[in-house]
TIPAKE-171784 format. One record per residue: residue number from 1; residue in one letter; x, y, z of N, C-alpha, C, O, CB in turn. Coordinates in Angstrom, 3 decimals, padded with zeros to 6 digits. Glycine has a CB too. Example, Ala and Ser with C-alpha at 12.3 -4.5 7.8 and 13.67 -1.06 7.14 Angstrom:
# residues 2
+-----+------+----------+----------+----------+----------+----------+----------+----------+----------+----------+----------+----------+----------+----------+----------+----------+
! seq ! type !       nX !       nY !       nZ !      caX !      caY !      caZ !       cX !       cY !       cZ !       oX !       oY !       oZ !      cbX !      cbY !      cbZ !
+-----+------+----------+----------+----------+----------+----------+----------+----------+----------+----------+----------+----------+----------+----------+----------+----------+
!   1 !    A !  013.190 ! -005.690 !  007.800 !  012.300 ! -004.500 !  007.800 !  013.200 ! -003.300 !  007.800 !  014.236 ! -003.319 !  008.465 !  011.308 ! -004.473 !  009.046 !
!   2 !    S !  012.850 ! -002.250 !  007.080 !  013.670 ! -001.060 !  007.140 !  012.900 !  000.030 !  007.870 !  013.409 !  001.138 !  008.039 !  014.084 ! -000.598 !  005.725 !
+-----+------+----------+----------+----------+----------+----------+----------+----------+----------+----------+----------+----------+----------+----------+----------+----------+
//
This chain:
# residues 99
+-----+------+----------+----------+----------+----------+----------+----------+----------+----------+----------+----------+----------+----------+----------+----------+----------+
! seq ! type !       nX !       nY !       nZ !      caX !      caY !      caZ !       cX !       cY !       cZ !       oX !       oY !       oZ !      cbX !      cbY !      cbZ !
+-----+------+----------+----------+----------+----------+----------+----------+----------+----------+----------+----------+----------+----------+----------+----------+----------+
!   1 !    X !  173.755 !  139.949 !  061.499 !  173.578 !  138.991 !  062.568 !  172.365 !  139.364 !  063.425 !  171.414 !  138.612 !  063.640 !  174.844 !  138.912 !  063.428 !
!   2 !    X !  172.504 !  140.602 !  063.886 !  170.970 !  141.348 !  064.469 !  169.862 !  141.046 !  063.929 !  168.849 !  140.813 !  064.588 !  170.829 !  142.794 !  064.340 !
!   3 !    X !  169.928 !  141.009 !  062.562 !  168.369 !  140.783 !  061.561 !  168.219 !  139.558 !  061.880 !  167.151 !  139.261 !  062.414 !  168.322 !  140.938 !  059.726 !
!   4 !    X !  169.220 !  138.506 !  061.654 !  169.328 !  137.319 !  061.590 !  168.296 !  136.600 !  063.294 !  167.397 !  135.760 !  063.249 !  171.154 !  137.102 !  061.391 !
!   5 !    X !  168.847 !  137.295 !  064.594 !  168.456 !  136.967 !  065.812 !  167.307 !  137.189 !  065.755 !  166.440 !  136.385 !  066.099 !  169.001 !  137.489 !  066.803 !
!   6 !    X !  167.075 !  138.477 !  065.250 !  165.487 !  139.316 !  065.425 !  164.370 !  137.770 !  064.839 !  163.468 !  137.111 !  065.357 !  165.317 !  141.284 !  063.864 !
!   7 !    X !  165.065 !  137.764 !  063.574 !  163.992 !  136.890 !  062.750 !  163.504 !  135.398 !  063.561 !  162.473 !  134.763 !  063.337 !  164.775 !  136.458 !  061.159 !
!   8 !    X !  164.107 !  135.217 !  064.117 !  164.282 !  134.064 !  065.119 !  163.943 !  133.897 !  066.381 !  164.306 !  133.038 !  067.184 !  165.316 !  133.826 !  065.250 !
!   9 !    X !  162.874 !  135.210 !  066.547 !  162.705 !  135.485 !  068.176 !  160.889 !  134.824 !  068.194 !  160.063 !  134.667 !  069.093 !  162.961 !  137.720 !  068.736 !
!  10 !    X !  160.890 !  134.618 !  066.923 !  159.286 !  134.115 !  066.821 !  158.684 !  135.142 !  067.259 !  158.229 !  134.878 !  068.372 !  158.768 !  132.829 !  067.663 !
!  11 !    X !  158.409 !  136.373 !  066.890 !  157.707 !  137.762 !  067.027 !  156.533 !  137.993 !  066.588 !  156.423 !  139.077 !  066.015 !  158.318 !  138.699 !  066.487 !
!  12 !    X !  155.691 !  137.414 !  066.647 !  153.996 !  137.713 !  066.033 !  154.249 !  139.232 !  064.904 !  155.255 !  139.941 !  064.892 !  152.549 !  138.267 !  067.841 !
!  13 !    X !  153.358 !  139.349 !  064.288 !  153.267 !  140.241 !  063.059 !  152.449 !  141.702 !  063.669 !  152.519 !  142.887 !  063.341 !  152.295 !  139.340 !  061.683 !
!  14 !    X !  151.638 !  140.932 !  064.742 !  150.563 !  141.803 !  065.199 !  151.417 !  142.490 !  066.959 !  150.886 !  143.309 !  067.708 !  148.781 !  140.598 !  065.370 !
!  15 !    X !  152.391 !  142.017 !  067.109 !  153.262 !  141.782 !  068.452 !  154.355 !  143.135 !  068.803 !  155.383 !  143.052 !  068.130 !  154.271 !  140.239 !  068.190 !
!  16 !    X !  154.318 !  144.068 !  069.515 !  154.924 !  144.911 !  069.140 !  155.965 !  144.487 !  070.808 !  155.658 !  145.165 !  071.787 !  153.978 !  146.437 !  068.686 !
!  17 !    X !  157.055 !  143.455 !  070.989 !  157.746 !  143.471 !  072.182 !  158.699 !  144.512 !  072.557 !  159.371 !  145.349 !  071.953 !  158.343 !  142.406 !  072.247 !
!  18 !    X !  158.456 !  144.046 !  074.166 !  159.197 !  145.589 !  074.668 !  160.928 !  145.289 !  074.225 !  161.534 !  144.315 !  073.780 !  158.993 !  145.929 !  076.877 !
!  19 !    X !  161.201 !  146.303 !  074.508 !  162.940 !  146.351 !  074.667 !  163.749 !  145.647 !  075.140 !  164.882 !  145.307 !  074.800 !  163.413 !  147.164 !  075.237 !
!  20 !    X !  162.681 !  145.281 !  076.527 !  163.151 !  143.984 !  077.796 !  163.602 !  142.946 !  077.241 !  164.715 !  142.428 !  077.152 !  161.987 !  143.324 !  078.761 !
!  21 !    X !  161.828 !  142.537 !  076.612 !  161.452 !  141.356 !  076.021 !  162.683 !  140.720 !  074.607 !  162.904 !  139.552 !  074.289 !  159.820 !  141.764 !  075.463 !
!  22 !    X !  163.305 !  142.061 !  073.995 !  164.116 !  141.248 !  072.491 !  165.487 !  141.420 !  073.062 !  166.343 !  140.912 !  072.338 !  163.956 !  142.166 !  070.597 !
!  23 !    X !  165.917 !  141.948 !  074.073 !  167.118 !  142.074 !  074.726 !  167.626 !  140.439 !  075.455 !  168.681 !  139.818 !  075.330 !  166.849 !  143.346 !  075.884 !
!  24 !    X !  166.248 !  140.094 !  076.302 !  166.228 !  138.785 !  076.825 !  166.538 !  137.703 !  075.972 !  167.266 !  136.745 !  076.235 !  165.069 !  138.542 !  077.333 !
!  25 !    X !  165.892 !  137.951 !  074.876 !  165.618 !  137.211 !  073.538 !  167.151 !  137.052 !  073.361 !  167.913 !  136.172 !  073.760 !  164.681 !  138.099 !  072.187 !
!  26 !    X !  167.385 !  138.291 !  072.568 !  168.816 !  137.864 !  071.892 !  169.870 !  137.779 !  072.828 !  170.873 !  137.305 !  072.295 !  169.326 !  138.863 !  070.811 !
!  27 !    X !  170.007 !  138.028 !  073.891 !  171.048 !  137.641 !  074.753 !  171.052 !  136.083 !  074.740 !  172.042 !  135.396 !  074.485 !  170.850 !  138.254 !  076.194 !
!  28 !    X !  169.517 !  135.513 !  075.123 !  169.616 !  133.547 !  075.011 !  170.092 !  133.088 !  073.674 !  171.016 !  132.275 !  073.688 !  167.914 !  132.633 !  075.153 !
!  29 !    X !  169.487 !  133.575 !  072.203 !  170.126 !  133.339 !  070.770 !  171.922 !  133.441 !  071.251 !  172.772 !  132.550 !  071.259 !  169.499 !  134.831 !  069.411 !
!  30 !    X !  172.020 !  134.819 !  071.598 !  173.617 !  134.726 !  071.105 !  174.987 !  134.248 !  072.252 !  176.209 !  134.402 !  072.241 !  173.983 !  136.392 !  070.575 !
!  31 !    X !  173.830 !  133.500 !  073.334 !  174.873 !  132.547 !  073.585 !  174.328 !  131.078 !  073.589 !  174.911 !  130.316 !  074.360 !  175.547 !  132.884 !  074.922 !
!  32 !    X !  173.514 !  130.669 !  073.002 !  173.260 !  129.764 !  072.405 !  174.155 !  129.375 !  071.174 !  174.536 !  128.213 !  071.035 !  172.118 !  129.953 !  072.201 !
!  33 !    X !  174.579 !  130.646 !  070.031 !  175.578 !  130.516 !  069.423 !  176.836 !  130.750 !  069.503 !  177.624 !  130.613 !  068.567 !  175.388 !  130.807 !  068.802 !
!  34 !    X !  177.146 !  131.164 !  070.760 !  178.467 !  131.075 !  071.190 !  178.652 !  129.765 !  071.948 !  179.659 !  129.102 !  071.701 !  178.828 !  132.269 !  072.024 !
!  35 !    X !  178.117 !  129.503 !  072.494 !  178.358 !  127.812 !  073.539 !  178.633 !  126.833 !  072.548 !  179.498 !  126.005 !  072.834 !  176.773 !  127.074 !  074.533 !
!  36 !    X !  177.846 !  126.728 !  070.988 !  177.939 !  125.994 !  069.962 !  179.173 !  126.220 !  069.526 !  179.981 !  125.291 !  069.528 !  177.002 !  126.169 !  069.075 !
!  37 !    X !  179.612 !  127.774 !  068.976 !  180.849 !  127.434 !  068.228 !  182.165 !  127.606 !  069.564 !  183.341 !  127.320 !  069.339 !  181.029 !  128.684 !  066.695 !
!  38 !    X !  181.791 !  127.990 !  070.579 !  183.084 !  127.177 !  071.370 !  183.040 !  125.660 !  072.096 !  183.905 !  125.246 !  072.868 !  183.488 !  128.103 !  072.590 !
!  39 !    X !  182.002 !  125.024 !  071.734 !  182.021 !  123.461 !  071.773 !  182.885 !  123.190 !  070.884 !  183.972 !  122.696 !  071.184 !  180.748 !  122.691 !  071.492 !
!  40 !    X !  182.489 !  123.507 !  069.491 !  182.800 !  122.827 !  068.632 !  184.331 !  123.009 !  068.403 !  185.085 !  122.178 !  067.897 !  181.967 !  123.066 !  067.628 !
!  41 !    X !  184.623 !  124.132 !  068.822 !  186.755 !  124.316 !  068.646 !  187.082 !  123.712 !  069.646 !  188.304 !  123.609 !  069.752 !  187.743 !  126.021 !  068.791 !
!  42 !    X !  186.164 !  122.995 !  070.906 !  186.897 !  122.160 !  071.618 !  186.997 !  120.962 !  071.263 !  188.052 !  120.355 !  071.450 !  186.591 !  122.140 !  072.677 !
!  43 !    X !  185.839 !  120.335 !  070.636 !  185.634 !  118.982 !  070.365 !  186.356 !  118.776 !  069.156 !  186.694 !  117.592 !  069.186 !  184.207 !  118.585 !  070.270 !
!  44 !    X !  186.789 !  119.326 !  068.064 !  187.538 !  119.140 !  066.981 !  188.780 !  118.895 !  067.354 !  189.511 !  119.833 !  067.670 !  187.487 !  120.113 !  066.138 !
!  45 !    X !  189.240 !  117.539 !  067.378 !  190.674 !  117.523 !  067.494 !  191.739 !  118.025 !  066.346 !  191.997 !  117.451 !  065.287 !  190.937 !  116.210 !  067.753 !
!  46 !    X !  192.304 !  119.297 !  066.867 !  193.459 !  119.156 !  066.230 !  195.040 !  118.764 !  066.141 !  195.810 !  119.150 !  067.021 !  193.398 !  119.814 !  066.050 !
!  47 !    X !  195.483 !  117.992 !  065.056 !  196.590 !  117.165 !  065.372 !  198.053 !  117.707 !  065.032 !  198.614 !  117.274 !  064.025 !  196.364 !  115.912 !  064.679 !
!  48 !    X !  198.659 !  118.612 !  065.820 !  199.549 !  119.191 !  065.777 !  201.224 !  118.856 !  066.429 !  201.449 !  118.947 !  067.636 !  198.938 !  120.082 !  066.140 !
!  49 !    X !  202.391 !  118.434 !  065.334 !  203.337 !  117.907 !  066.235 !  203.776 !  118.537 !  067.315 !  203.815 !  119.758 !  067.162 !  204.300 !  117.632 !  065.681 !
!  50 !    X !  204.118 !  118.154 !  068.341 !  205.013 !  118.380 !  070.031 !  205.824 !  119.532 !  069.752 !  205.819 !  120.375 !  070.649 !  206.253 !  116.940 !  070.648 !
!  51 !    X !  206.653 !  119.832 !  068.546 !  207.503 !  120.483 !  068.734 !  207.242 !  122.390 !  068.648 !  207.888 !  123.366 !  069.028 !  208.368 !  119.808 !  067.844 !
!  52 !    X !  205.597 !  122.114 !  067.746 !  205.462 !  123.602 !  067.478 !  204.555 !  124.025 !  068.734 !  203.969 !  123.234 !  069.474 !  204.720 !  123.979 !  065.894 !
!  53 !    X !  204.552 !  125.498 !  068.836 !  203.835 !  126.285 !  069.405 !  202.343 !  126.084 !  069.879 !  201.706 !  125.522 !  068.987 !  203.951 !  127.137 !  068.704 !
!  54 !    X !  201.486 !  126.395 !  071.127 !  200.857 !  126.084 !  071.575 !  199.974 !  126.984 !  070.474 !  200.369 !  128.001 !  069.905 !  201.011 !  126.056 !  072.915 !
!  55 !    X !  198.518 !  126.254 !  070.313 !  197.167 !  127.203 !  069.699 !  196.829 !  128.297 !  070.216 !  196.512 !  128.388 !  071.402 !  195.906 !  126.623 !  069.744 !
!  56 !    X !  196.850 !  129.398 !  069.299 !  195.908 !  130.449 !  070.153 !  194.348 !  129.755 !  070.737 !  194.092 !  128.559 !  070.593 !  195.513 !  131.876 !  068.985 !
!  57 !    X !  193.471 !  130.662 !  071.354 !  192.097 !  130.048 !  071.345 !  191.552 !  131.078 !  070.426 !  191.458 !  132.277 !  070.689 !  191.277 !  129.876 !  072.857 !
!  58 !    X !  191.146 !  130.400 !  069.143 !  190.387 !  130.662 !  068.186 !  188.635 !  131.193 !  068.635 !  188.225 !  132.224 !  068.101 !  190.538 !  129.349 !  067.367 !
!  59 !    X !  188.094 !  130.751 !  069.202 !  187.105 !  131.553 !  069.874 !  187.107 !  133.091 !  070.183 !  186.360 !  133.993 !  069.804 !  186.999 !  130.999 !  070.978 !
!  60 !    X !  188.377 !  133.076 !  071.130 !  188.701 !  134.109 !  071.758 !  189.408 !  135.069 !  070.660 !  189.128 !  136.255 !  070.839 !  189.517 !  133.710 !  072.953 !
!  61 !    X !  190.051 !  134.875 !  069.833 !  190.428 !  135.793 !  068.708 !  189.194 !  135.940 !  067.660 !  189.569 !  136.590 !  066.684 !  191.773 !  135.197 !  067.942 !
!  62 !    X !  188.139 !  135.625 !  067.587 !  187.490 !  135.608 !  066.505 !  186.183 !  136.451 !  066.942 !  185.410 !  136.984 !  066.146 !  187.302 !  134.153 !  065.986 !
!  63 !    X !  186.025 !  136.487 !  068.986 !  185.370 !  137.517 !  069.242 !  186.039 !  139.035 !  069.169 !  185.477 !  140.118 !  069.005 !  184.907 !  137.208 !  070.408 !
!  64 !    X !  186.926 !  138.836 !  069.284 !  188.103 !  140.613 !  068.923 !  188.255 !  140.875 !  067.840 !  188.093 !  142.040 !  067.474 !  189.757 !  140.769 !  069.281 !
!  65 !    X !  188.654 !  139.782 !  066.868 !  188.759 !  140.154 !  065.541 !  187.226 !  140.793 !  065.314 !  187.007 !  142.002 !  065.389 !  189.204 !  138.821 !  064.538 !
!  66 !    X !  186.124 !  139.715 !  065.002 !  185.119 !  140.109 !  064.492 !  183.499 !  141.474 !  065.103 !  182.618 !  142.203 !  064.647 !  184.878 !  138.756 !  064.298 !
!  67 !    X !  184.129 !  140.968 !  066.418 !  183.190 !  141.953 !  067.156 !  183.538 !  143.078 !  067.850 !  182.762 !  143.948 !  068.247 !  182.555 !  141.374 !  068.016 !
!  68 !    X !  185.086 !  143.027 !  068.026 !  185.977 !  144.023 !  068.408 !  185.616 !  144.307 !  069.978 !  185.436 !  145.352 !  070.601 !  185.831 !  145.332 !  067.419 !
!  69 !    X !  185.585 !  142.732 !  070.400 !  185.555 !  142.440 !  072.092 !  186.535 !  141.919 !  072.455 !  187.227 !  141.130 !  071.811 !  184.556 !  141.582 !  072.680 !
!  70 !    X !  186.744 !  142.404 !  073.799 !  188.184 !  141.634 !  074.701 !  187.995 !  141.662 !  075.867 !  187.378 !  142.597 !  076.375 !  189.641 !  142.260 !  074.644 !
!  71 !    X !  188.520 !  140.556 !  076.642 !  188.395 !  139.263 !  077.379 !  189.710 !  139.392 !  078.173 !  190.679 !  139.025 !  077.507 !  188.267 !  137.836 !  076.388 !
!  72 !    X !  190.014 !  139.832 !  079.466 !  191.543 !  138.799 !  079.990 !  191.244 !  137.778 !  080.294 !  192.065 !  136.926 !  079.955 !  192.445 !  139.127 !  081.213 !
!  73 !    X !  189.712 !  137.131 !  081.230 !  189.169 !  136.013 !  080.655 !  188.816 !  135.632 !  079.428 !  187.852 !  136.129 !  078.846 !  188.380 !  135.855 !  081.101 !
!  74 !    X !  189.655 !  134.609 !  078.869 !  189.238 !  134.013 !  077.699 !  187.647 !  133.193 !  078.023 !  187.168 !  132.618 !  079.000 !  190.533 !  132.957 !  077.213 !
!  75 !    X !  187.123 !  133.542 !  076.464 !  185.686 !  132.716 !  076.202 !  184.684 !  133.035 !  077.848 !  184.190 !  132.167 !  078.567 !  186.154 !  130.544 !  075.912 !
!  76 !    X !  184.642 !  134.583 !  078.057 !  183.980 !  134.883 !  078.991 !  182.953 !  135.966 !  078.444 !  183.070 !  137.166 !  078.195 !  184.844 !  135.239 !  080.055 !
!  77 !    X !  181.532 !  134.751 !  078.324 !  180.375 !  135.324 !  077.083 !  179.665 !  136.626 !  077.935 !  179.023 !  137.515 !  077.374 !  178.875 !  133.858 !  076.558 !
!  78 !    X !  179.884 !  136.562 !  079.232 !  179.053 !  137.080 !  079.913 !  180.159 !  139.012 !  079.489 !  179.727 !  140.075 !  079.043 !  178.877 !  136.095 !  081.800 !
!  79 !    X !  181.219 !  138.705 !  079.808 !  181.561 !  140.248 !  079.609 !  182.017 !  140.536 !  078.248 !  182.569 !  141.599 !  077.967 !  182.700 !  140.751 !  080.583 !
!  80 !    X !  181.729 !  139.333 !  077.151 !  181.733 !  140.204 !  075.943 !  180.144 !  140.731 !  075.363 !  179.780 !  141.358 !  074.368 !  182.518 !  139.294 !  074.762 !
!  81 !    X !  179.542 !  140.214 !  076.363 !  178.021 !  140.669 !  076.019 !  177.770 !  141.991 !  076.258 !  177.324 !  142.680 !  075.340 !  176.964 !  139.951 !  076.801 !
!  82 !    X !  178.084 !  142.691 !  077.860 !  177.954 !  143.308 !  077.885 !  178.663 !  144.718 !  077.610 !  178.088 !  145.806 !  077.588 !  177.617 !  142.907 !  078.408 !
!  83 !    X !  180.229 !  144.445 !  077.375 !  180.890 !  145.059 !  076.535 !  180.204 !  145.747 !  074.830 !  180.422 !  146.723 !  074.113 !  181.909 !  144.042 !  076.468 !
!  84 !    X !  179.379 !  144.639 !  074.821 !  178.963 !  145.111 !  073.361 !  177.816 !  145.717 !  073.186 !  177.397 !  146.191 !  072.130 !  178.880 !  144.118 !  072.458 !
!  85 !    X !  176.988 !  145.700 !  074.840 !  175.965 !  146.407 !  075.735 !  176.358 !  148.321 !  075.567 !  175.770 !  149.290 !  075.087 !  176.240 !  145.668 !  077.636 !
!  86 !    X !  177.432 !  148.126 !  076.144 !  178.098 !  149.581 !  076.483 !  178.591 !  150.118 !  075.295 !  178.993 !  151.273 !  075.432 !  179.323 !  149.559 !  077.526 !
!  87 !    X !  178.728 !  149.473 !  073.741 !  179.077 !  150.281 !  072.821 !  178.000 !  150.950 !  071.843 !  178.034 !  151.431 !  070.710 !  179.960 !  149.603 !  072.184 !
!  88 !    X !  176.958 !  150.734 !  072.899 !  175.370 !  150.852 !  071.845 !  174.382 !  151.894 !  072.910 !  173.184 !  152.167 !  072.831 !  174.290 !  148.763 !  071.567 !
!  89 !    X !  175.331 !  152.288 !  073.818 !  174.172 !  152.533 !  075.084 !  174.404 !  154.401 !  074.657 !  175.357 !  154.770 !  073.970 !  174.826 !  151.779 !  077.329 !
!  90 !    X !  173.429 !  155.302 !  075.172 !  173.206 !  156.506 !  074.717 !  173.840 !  157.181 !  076.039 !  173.965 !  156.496 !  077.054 !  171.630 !  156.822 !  074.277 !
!  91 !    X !  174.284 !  158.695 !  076.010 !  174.012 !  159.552 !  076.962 !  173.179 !  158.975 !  077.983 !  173.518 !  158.346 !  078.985 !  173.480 !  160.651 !  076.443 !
!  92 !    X !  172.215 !  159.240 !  077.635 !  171.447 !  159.149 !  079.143 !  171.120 !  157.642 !  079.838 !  170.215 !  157.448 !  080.650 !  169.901 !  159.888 !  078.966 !
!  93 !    X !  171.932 !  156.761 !  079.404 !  171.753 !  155.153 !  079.914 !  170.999 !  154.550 !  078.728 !  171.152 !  153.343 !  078.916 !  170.768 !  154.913 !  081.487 !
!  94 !    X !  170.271 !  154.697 !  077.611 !  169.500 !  154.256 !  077.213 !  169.872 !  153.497 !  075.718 !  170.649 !  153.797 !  074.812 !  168.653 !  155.174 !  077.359 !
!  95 !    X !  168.957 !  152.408 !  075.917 !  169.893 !  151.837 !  074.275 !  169.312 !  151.877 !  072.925 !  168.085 !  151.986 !  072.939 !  170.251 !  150.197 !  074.244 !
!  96 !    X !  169.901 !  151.815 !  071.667 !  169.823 !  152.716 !  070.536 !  169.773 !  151.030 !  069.660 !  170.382 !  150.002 !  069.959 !  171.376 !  154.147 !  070.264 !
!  97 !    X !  169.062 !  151.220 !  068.824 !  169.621 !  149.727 !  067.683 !  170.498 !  150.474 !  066.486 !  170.263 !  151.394 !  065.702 !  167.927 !  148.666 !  066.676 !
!  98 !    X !  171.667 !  149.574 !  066.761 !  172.635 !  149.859 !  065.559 !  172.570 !  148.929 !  064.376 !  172.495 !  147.706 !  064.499 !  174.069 !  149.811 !  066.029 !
!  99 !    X !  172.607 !  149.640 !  063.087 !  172.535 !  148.801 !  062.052 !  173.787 !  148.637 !  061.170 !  173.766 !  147.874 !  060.204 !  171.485 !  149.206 !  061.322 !
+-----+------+----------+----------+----------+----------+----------+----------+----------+----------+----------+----------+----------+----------+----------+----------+----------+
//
């Protein structure tokens, strides 16, 4: 997914951006793709009879399942961002790219 953002930041060949600069970057990418796929589990109606059990929010399980983030606010992009900030950050404050 990282390669995927990187490739997408429109980065010149000759362009060497700071840390600032692809941090800014992929923070706008990856809630650009989070706002999309929690539109879209809202706008999909699903048609479920009265009698069964309420939906989990699929958003919200699919950032824990897959990114191994958690929320007591549900679909709250801002602290699974930086949650996933703090699992990459070094000793001395500083951040590392994980592959």
């Amino acid at each position: 997914m990282v390669e995927k953002i990187y490739a997408n930041l429109e980065i010149k060949d000759d362009e060497t951006p700071s840390v600032e600069d692809c941090k800014s970057s992929i923070y706008i990418k990856a809630r650009e793709v989070y706002n999309t796929y929690n539109s879209m589990e809202k706008n999909i109606p699903i048609v479920e009879p009265p009698s069964c059990k309420p939906r989990s929010d699929d958003t919200d399980d699919w950032m824990d399942d897959y990114f191994e983030l958690e929320s007591f606010t549900n679909n709250d992009f801002d602290l699974y961002f930086n949650q996933a900030r703090e699992k990459i950050r070094h000793e001395e404050g500083q951040f590392k790219l994980q592959y």
